[in-house]
C-alpha positions as CSV (number, residue, x, y, z in Angstrom):
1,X,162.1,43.8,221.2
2,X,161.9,40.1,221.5
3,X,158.9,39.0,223.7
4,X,160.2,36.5,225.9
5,X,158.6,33.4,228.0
6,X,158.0,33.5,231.9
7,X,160.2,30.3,232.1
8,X,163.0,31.5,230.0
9,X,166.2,30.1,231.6
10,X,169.4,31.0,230.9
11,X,172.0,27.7,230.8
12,X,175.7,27.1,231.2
13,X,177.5,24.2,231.9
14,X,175.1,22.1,234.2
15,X,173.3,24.9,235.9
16,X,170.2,27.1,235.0
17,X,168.8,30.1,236.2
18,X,165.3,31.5,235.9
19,X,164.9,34.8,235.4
20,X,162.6,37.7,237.0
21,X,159.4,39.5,235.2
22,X,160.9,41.8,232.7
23,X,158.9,44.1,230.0
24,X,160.2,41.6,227.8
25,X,157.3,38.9,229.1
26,X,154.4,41.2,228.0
27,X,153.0,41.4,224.2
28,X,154.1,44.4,222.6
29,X,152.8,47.8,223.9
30,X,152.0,46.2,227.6
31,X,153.4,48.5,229.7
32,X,152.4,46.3,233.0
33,X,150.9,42.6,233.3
34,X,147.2,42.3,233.0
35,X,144.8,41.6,235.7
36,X,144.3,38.4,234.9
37,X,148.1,37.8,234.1
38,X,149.5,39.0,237.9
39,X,150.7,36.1,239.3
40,X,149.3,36.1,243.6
41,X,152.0,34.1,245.9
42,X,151.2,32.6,249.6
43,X,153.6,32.9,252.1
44,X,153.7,31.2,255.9
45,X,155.9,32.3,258.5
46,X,156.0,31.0,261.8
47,X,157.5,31.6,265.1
48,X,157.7,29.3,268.3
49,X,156.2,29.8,272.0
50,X,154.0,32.5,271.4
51,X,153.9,36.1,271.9
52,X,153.9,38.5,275.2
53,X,150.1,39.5,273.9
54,X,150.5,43.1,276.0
55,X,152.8,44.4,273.7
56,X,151.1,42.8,270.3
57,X,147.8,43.8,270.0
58,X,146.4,47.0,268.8
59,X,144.4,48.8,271.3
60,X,142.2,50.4,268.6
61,X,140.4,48.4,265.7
62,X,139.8,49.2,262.3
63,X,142.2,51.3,260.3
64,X,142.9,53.9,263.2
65,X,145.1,51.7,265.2
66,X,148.6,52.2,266.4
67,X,151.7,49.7,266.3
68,X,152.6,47.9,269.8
69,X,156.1,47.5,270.5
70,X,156.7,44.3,269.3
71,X,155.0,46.0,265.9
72,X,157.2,49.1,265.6
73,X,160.1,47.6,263.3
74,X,157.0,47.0,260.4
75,X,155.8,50.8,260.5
76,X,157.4,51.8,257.1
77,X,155.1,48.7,255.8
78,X,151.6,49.5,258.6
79,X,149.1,50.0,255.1
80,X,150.0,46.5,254.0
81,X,149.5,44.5,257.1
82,X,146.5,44.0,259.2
83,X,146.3,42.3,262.9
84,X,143.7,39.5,262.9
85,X,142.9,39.0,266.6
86,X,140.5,36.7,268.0
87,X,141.8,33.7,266.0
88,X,141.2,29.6,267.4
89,X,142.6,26.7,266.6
90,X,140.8,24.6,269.1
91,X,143.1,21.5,267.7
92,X,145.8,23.1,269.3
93,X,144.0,22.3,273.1
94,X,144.6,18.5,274.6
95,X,141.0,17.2,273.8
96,X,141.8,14.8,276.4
97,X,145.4,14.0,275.1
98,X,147.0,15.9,278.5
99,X,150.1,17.6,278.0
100,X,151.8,18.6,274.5
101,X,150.8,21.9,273.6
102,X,153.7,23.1,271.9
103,X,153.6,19.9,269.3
104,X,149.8,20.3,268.4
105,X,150.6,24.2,267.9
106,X,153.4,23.5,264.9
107,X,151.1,20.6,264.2
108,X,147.7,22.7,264.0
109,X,149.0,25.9,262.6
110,X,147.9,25.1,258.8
111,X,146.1,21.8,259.4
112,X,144.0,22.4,261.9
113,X,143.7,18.6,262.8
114,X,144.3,17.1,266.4
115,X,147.7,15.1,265.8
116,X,147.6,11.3,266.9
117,X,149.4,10.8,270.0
118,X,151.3,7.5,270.2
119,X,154.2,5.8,270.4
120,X,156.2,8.5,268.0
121,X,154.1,7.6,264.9
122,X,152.1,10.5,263.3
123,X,148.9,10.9,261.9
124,X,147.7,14.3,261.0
125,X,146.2,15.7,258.0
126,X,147.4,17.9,254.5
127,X,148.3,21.6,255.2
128,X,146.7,24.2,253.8
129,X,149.9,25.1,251.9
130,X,150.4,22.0,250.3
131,X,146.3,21.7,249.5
132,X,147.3,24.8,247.1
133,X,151.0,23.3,246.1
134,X,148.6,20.5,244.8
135,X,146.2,22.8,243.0
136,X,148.9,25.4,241.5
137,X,152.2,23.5,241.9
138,X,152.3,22.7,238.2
139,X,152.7,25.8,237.1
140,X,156.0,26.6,238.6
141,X,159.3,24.4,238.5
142,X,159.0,23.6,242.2
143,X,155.6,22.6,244.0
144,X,156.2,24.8,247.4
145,X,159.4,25.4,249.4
146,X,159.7,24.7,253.0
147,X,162.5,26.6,254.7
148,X,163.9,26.4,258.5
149,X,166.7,28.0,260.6
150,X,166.7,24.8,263.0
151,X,167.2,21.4,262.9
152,X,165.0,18.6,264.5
153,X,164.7,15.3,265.3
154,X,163.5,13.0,262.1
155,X,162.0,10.3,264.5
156,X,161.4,9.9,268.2
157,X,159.0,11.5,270.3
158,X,159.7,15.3,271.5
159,X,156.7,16.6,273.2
160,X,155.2,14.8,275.8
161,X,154.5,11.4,273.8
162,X,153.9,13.3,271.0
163,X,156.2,12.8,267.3
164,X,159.2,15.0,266.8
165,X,157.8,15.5,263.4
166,X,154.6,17.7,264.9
167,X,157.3,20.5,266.7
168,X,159.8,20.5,263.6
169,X,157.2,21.1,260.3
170,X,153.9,23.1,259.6
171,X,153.8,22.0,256.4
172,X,152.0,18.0,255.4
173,X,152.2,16.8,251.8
174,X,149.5,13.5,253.8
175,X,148.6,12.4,256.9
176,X,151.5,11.0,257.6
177,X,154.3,12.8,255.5
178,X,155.7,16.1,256.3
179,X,157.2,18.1,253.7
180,X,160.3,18.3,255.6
181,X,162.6,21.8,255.7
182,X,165.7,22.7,254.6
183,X,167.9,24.6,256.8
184,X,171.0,25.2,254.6
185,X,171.0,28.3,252.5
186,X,173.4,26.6,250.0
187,X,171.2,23.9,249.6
188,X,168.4,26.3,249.2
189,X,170.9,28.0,246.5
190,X,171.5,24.9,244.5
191,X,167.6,23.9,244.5
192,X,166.4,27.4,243.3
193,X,168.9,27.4,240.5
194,X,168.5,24.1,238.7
195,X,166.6,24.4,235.1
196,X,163.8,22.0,234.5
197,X,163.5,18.6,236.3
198,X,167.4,17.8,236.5
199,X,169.8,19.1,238.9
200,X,173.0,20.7,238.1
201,X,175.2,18.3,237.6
202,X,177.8,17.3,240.6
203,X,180.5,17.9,238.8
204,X,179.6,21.7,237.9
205,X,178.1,21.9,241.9
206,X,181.9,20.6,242.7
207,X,184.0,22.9,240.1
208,X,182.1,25.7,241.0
209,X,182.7,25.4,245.1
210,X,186.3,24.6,244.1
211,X,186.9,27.4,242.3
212,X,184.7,29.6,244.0
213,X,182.5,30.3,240.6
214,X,179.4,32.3,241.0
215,X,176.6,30.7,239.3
216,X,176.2,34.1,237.2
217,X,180.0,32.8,235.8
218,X,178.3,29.8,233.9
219,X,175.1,31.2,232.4
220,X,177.3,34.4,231.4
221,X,177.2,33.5,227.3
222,X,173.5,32.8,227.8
223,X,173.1,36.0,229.2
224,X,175.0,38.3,227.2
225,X,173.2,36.8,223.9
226,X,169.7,37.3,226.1
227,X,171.1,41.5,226.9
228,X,170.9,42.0,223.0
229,X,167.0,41.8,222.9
230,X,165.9,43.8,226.2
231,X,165.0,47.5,226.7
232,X,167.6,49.8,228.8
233,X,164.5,49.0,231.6
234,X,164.9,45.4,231.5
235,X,168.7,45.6,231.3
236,X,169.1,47.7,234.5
237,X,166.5,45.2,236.1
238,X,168.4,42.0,235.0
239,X,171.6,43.5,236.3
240,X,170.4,44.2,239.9
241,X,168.6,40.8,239.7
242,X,172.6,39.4,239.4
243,X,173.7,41.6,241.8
244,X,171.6,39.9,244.2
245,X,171.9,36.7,243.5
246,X,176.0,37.2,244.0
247,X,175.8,39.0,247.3
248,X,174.0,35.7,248.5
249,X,176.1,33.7,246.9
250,X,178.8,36.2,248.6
251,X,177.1,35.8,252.2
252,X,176.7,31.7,252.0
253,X,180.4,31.5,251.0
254,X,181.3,33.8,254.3
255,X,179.5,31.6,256.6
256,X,181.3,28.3,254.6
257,X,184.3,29.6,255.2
258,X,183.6,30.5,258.8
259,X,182.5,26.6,259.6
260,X,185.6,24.7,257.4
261,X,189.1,25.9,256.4
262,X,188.4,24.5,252.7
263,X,185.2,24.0,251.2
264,X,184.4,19.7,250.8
265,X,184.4,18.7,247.2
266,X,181.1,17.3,248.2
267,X,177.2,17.3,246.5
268,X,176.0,18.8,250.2
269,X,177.9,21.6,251.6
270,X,177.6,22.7,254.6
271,X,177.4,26.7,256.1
272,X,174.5,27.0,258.2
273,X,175.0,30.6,259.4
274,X,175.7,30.6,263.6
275,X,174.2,33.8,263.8
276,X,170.8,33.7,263.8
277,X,169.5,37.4,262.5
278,X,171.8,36.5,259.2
279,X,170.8,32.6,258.8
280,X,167.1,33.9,258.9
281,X,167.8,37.6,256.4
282,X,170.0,35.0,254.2
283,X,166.3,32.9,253.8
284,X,164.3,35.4,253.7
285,X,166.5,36.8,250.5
286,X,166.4,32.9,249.1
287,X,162.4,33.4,249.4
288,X,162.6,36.4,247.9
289,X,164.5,34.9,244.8
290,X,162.0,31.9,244.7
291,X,159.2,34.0,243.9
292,X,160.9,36.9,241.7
293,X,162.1,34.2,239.8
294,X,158.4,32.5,239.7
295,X,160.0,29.3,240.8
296,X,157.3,28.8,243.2
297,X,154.4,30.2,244.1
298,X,154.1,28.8,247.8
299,X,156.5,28.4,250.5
300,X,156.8,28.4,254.6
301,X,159.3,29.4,257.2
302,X,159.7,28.4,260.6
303,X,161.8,31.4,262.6
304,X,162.9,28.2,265.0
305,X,160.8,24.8,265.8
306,X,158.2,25.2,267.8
307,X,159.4,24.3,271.4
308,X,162.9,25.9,271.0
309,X,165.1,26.0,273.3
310,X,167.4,28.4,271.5
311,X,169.1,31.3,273.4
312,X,169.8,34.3,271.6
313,X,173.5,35.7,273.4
314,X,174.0,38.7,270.5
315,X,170.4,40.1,272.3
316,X,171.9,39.3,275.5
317,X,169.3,36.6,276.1
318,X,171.0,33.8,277.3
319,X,168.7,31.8,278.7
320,X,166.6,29.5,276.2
321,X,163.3,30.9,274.5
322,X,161.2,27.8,275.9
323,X,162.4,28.0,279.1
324,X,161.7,31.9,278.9
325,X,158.2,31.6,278.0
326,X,157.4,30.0,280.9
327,X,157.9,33.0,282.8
328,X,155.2,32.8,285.7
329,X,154.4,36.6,285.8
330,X,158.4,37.5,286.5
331,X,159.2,41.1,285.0
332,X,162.8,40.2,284.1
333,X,161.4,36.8,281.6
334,X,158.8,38.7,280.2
335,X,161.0,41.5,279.3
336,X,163.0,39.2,277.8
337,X,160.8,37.4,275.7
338,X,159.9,40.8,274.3
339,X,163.5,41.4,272.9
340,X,162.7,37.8,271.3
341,X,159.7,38.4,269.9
342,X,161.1,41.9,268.4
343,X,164.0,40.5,267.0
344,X,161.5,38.5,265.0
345,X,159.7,41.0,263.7
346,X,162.6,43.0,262.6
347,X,163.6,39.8,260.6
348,X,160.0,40.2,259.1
349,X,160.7,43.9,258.1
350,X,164.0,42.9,256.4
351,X,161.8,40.4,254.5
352,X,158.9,43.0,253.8
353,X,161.8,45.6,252.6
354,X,162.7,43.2,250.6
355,X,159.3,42.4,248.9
356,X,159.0,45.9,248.4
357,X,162.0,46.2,246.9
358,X,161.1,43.9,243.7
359,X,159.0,46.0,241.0
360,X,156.7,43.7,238.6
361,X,154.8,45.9,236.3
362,X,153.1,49.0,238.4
363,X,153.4,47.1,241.8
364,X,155.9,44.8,243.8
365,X,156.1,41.6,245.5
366,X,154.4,42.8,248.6
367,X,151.8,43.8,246.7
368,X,151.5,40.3,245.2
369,X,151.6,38.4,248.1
370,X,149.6,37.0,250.9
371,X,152.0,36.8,254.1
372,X,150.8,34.8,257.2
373,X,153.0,35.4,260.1
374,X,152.1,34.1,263.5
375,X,152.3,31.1,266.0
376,X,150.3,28.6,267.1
377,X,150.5,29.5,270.9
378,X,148.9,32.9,272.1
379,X,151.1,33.5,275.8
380,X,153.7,31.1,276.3
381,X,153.2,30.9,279.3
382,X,149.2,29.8,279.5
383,X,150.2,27.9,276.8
384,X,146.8,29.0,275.0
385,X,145.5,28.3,271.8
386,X,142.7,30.7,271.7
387,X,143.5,34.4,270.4
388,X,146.3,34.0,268.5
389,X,149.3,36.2,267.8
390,X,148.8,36.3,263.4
391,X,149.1,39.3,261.1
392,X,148.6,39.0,257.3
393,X,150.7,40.7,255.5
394,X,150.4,42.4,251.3
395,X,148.0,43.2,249.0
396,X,147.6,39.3,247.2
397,X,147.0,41.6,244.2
398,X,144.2,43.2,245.1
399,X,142.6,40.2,247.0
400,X,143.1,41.6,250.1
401,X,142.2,45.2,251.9
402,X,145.2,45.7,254.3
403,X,146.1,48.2,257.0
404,X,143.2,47.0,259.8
405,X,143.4,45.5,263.1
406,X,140.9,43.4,263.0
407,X,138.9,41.2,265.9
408,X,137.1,38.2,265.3
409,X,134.3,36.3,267.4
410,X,135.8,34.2,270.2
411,X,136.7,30.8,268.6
412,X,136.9,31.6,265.0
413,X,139.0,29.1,263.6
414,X,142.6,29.9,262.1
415,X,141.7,27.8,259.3
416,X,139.1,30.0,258.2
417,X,141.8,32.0,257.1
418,X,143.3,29.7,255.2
419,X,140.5,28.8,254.0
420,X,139.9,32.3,252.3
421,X,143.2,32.5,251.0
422,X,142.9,29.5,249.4
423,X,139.8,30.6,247.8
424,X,141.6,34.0,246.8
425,X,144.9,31.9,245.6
426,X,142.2,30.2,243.1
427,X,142.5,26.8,244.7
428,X,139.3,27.0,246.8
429,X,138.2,23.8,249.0
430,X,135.6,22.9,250.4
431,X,136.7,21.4,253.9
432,X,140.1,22.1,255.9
433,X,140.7,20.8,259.3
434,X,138.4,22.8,261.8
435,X,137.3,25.1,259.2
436,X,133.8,26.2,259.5
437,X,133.7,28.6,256.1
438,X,135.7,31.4,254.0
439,X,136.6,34.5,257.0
440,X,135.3,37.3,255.6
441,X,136.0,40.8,256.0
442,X,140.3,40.6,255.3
């Protein structure tokens, strides 16, 4: 059996597609990846407008805890998460800039730097994410991936004087340059498979949408000449690898054809999914491919921006999720910022199944990741940045000790967090934001 490269791609006709671990990638005799060879990814996911706290945190702590409703839909995955509660970012709080909380939360949540407040210029500070994409990013074919479901604004002010920019990204390449999201699965599609540093070319993009071509079409000579050299394993691996990759491709072309009665002979299609639990599963499976495929190694989500107005009529929510959160004690809002805040979570499950789902060596991509999921408001409604609603998710290969609610002294900053993650990533630093040191203890 052939031993093959990590970056092996398989080519055809302008497009290029990485493949997953396979047996193949190990010396002879390896049955799974060495310690030291076990590649640790960092995801951040984040929802808008807070939580209703009552039915998010644990009553118990330590490992003898049981899920709160809003909790329920991650039970088949309880041993690899653990409920960090206590959590600050005092950036998040005006400071003396008055009103604006829901900007400095998006604009906190991995910086932890108070966001300038003028005249819709910006001035913030690197995110923890892209402090690692700097570190790492060189080992992979893409730096990080940012990933939305909404759009924003790209200039203005959206928050009380604050930049649209602070509600719409969590992620900061510099003080004053978001790494701006993509909300299109397609375009997610045609960035993840691209070989090297050149795209496919717009003439195969074109061709292919014309003719509705999977991707798998053009690479299929590669790939039968690759089948030759793999193990019965790594053959029934490779073909449920391209049975995924076609049921997205699949689900993008559904929603395509749901928005225009022919697809454009155009470079930027357009399908951004109208319902929102499949726009969100459809990126959470894009993720998914980014890091079985190794080409990246750090990416974030935002759910929604943070401020969102959204209504959600398939929950039979109709009213918008900002508007919601400021409930003022009224039964009926709260119970309906619950069926929010749950649909969320059972988007997260969908994403952890998947995870699961993805076997490299003796363990899966749950157990070789390090999930953040959280927001940047605590209640809505108080608009708090104190106690924060954040779970961390996976084993980060054995860098983390899952399955805990865990509660931290009032005030201990968020980026402590990401400050030990960092540190477990292997791109430790000394200084981030408000970070007063490595949180122990996760």
């Amino acid at each position: 059996m052939r031993t093959l490269s990590r970056r092996t791609l398989l080519h055809g006709a302008g497009a290029s597609l990485a493949l997953p671990w396979l047996e193949a990638m190990l010396p002879a005799r390896v049955m799974s990846p060495p310690e030291g060879a076990r590649i640790t990814r960092w995801l951040t996911l984040y929802v808008p407008n807070g939580i209703h706290m009552p039915d998010w945190t644990p009553a118990a702590e330590g490992a003898e805890f049981d899920l709160p409703f809003l909790l329920e839909p991650l039970a088949p995955f309880r041993e690899h998460l653990s409920v960090l509660s206590g959590l600050t970012h005092d950036k998040g709080r005006a400071n003396g800039d008055g009103p604006g909380d829901h900007a400095r939360a998006a604009a906190t949540f991995l910086t932890g730097v108070q966001p300038l407040k003028t005249d819709g210029q910006v001035l913030l500070g690197r995110s923890a994410d892209q402090v690692a994409a700097a570190e790492l990013g060189h080992r992979t074919r893409l730096r990080s991936v940012e990933l939305g479901c909404e759009a924003g604004r790209s200039s203005g002010e959206c928050d009380s004087g604050y930049a649209c920019a602070y509600s719409n990204n969590i992620s900061w390449q510099s003080e004053t340059v978001p790494a701006a999201k993509e909300i299109d699965p397609r375009l997610v599609f045609h960035r993840l498979f691209r070989g090297g540093d050149e795209d496919e070319s717009s003439e195969a993009i074109a061709e292919r949408l014309r003719r509705r071509r999977s991707i798998l079409d053009f690479v299929r000579a590669d790939s039968s000449r690759l089948r030759r050299y793999l193990s019965v394993e790594d053959r029934r691996k490779l073909d449920e690898f391209f049975d995924g990759i076609r049921e997205v491709e699949r689900r993008i072309e559904f929603e395509e054809n749901a928005h225009v009665a022919e697809v454009p002979d155009s470079e930027r299609p357009t399908g951004v999914p109208k319902d929102d639990g499949e726009h969100i599963r459809l990126m959470n499976d894009l993720l998914v491919l980014a890091l079985q495929t190794d080409s990246t190694r750090i990416a974030t989500f935002m759910l929604a921006n943070e401020g969102s107005n959204k209504s959600y009529p398939k929950l039979e929510v109709r009213e918008g999720h900002h508007s919601l959160s400021h409930h003022g004690g009224d039964e009926a809002k709260q119970a309906q910022i619950r069926t929010i805040n749950r649909f969320h979570t059972e988007q997260l499950a969908h994403l952890l199944g998947r995870l699961a789902g993805v076997r490299e060596g003796a363990g899966s991509l749950l157990d070789a990741v390090m999930l953040v999921y959280g927001s940047g408001l605590g209640d809505g409604n108080r608009h708090n940045h104190d106690d924060l609603p954040v779970l961390l998710i996976g084993g980060g290969n054995g860098a983390l000790s899952p399955g805990r609610h865990l509660r931290f002294a009032a005030e201990t900053p968020l980026n402590n967090l990401h400050l030990a993650l960092l540190e477990r990533l292997g791109a430790p630093t000394a200084a981030l934001g408000d970070g007063t040191g490595v949180l122990e203890g996760i």
